[in-house]
C-alpha positions as CSV (number, residue, x, y, z in Angstrom):
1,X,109.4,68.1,92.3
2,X,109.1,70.6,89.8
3,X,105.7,72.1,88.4
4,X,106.4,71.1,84.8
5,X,106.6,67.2,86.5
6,X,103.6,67.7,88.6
7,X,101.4,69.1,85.4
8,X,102.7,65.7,83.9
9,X,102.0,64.0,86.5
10,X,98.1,65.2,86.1
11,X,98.4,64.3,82.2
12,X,98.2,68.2,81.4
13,X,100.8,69.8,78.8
14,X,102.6,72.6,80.4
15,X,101.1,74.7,77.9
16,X,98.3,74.0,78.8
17,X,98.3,74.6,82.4
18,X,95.4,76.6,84.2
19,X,95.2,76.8,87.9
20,X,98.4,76.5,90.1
21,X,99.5,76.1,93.7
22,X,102.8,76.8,94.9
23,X,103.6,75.2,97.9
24,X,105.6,75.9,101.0
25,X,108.5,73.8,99.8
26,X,108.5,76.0,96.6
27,X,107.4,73.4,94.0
28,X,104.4,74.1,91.7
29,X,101.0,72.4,91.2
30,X,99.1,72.8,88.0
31,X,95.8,71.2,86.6
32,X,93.1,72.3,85.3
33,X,90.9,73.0,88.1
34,X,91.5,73.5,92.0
35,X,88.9,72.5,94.2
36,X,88.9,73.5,98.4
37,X,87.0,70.8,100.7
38,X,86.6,72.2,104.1
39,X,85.6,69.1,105.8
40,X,89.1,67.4,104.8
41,X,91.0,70.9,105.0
42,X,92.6,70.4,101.5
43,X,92.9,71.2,97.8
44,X,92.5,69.0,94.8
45,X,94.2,69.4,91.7
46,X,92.2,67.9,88.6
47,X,94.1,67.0,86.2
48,X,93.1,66.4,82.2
49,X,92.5,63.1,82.6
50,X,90.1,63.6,86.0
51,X,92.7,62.1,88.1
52,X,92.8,64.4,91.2
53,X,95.7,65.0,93.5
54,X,95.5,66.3,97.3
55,X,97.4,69.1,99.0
56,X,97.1,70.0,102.1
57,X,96.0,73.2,103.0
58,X,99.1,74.0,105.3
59,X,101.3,73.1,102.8
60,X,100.1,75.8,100.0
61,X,101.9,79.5,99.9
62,X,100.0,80.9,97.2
63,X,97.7,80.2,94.4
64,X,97.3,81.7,90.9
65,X,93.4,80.8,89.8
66,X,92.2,82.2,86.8
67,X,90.7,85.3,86.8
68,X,86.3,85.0,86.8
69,X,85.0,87.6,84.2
70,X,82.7,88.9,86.6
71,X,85.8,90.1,88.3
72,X,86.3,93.2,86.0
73,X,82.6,94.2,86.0
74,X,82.9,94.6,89.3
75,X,85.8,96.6,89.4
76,X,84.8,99.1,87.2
77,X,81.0,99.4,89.0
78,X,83.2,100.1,92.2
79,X,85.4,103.1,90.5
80,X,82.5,104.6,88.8
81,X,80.8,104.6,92.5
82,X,77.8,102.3,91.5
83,X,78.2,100.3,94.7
84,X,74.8,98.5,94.4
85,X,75.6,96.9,91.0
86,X,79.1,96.0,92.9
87,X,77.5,94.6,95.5
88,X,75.8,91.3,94.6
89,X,78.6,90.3,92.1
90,X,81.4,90.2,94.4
91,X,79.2,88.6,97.2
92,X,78.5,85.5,94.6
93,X,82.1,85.9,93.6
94,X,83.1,85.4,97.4
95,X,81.1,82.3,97.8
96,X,81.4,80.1,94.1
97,X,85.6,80.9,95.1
98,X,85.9,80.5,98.7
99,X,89.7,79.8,100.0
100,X,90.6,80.0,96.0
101,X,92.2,83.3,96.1
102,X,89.3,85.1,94.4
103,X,87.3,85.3,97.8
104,X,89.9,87.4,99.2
105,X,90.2,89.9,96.3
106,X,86.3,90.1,95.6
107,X,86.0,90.3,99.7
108,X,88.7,93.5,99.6
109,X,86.8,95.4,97.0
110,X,83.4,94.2,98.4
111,X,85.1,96.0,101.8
112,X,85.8,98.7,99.8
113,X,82.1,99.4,98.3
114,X,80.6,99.2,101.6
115,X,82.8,101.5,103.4
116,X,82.0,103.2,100.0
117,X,78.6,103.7,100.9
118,X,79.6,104.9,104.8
119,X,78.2,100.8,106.1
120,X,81.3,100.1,108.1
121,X,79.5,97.5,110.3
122,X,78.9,95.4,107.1
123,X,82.6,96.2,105.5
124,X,83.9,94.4,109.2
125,X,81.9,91.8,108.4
126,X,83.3,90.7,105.7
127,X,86.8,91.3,106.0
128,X,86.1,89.2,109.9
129,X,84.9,86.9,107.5
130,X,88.2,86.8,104.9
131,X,90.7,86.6,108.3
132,X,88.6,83.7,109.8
133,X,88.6,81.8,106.9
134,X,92.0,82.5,105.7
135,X,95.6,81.1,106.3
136,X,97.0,84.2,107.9
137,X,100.1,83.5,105.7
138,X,98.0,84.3,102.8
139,X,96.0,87.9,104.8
140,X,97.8,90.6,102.7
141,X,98.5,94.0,105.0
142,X,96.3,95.7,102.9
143,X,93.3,93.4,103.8
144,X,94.5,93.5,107.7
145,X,94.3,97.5,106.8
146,X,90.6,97.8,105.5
147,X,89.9,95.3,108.6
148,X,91.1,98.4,110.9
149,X,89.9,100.6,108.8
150,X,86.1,99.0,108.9
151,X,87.0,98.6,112.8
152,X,87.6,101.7,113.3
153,X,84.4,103.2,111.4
154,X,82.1,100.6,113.3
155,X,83.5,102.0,116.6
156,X,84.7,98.1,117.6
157,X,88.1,99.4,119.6
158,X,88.2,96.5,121.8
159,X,88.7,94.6,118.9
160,X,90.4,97.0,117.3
161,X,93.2,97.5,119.8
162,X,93.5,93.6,120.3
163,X,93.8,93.3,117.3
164,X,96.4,96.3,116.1
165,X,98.6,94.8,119.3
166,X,98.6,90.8,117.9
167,X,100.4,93.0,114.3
168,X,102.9,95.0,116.3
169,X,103.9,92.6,118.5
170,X,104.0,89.9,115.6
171,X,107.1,88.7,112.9
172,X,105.7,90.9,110.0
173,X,107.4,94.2,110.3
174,X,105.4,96.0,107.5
175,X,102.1,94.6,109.3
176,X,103.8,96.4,112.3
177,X,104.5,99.3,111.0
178,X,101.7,99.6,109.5
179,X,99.5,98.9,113.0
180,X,101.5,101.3,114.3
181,X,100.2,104.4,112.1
182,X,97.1,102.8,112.9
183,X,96.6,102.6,116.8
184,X,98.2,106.5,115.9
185,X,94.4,107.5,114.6
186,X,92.9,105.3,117.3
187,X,94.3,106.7,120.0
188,X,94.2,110.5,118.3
189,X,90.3,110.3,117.9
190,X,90.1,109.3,121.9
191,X,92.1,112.4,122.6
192,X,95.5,110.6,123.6
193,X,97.6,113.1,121.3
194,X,100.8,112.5,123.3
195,X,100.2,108.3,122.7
196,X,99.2,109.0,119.1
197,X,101.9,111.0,118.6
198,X,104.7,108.5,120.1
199,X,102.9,105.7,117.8
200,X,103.2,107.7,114.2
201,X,106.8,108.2,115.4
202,X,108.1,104.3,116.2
203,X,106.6,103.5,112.8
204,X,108.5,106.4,111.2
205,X,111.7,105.6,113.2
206,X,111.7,101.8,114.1
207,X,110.7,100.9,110.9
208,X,111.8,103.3,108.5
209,X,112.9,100.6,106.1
210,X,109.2,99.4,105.5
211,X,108.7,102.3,102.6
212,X,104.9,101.2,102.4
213,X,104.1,103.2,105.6
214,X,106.4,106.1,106.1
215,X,104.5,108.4,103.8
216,X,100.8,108.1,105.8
217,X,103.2,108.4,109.4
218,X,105.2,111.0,108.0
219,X,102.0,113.0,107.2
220,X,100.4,112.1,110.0
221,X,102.8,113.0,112.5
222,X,103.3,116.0,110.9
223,X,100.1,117.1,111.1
224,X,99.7,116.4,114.6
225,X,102.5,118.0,115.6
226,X,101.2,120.9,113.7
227,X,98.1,120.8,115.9
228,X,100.2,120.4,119.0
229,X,102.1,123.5,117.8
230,X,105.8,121.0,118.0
231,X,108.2,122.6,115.7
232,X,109.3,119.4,114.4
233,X,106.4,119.2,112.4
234,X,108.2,120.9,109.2
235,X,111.0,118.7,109.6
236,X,108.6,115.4,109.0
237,X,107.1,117.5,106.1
238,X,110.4,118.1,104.5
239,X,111.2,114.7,105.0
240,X,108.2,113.5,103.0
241,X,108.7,115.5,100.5
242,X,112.4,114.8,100.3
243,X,111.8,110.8,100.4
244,X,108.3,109.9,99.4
245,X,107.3,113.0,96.6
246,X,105.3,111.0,94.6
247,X,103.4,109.8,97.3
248,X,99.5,111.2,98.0
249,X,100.7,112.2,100.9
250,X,103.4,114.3,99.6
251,X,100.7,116.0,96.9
252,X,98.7,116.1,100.1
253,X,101.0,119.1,101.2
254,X,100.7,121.2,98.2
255,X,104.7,122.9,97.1
């Protein structure tokens, strides 16, 4: 069933339409409010009239909710550094929106303002607290990145490693590739520059089709082979340059 059918359905004009579901068999659901009840592990769709219509959580792909106004205030306290006026508007944010799409956005950028202010311990928190309470189908890499990342910081490499091995051993290859790079810096700042080494390398070469990564493993690898005195280490430059030159990592280089 189509969305436009589903929005009539609800007794809302397409036009009209505010929040949506998409679901896993690709058809739409509009209305104009979505609610999540965690007891019953489902959506409702309100619909004009205040009819309400049920979908299963396992049975959404994505959402589209309209966008809070707080949203943007918060965005722009982040970039200008004020991390305390950040703060308690994305952690309201993350709560009045839980598992309705919001949450996970406000919980990135609330990630970000913490590890922001050097508190990785708090930015794990968090982003343990996105992943638990998210469909993993919906986890975007980057979220699964600032979770390493705030890992990583809070010196949690048990979980850390468990978790880096769960993404390379998983269906996602640019989750893969990107745990790769990854268990690379892990296993550099033990000392393990042979291991680290072999790591930024199966992401450059196993996966070299997942654009996303290559420029940080490219750098990276280059770098340490620099450090390991491996002449190889211009050739991953040039490469970098060559295929990624608008990348940070390429301006990273200089020439």
């Amino acid at each position: 069933m189509t969305g436009v059918a589903l929005s009539l359905i609800l007794g809302i004009p397409g036009s009209a339409l505010a929040d949506t579901i998409r679901k896993t068999d690709g058809s739409d659901v509009s209305g104009l409010k979505i609610k999540w009840f965690p007891s019953r592990q489902e959506y409702q769709v309100e619909g004009a009239d205040g009819t309400m219509l049920a979908v299963p959580a396992d049975e959404v792909a994505s959402m589209q909710i309209n966008k809070p106004a707080e949203f943007d205030k918060a965005v722009q306290a982040c970039a200008a550094k004020q991390f305390d006026v950040a703060i308690p508007i994305l952690e309201d944010l993350i709560n009045r929106y839980k598992r309705l799409q919001w949450d996970g956005l406000a919980s990135e950028l609330l990630t970000k303002a913490y590890l922001g202010q050097g508190d990785f311990k708090k930015a794990q928190q968090v982003m343990s607290g996105l992943l638990e309470g998210t469909a993993r189908n919906l986890v975007t890499d980057e979220q699964y990145g600032l979770y390493w990342t705030a890992l990583a910081g809070a010196q949690m490499n048990a979980v850390l490693k468990q978790s880096l091995t769960e993404a390379i051993s998983g269906e996602s290859r640019p989750l893969a590739a990107l745990a790769l790079v990854k268990r690379g810096d892990m296993n550099k700042a033990d000392g393990k520059r042979d291991d680290a080494a072999l790591d930024y390398l199966r992401s450059i070469l196993m996966y070299d089709d997942v654009a996303a990564s290559q420029p940080e493993a490219l750098f990276k690898a280059a770098q340490l082979f620099e450090e390991m005195r491996e002449p190889r280490a211009e050739e991953l430059r040039k490469r970098l340059r060559a295929n990624y030159p608008d990348s940070p990592y390429a301006r990273k280089l200089g020439g």
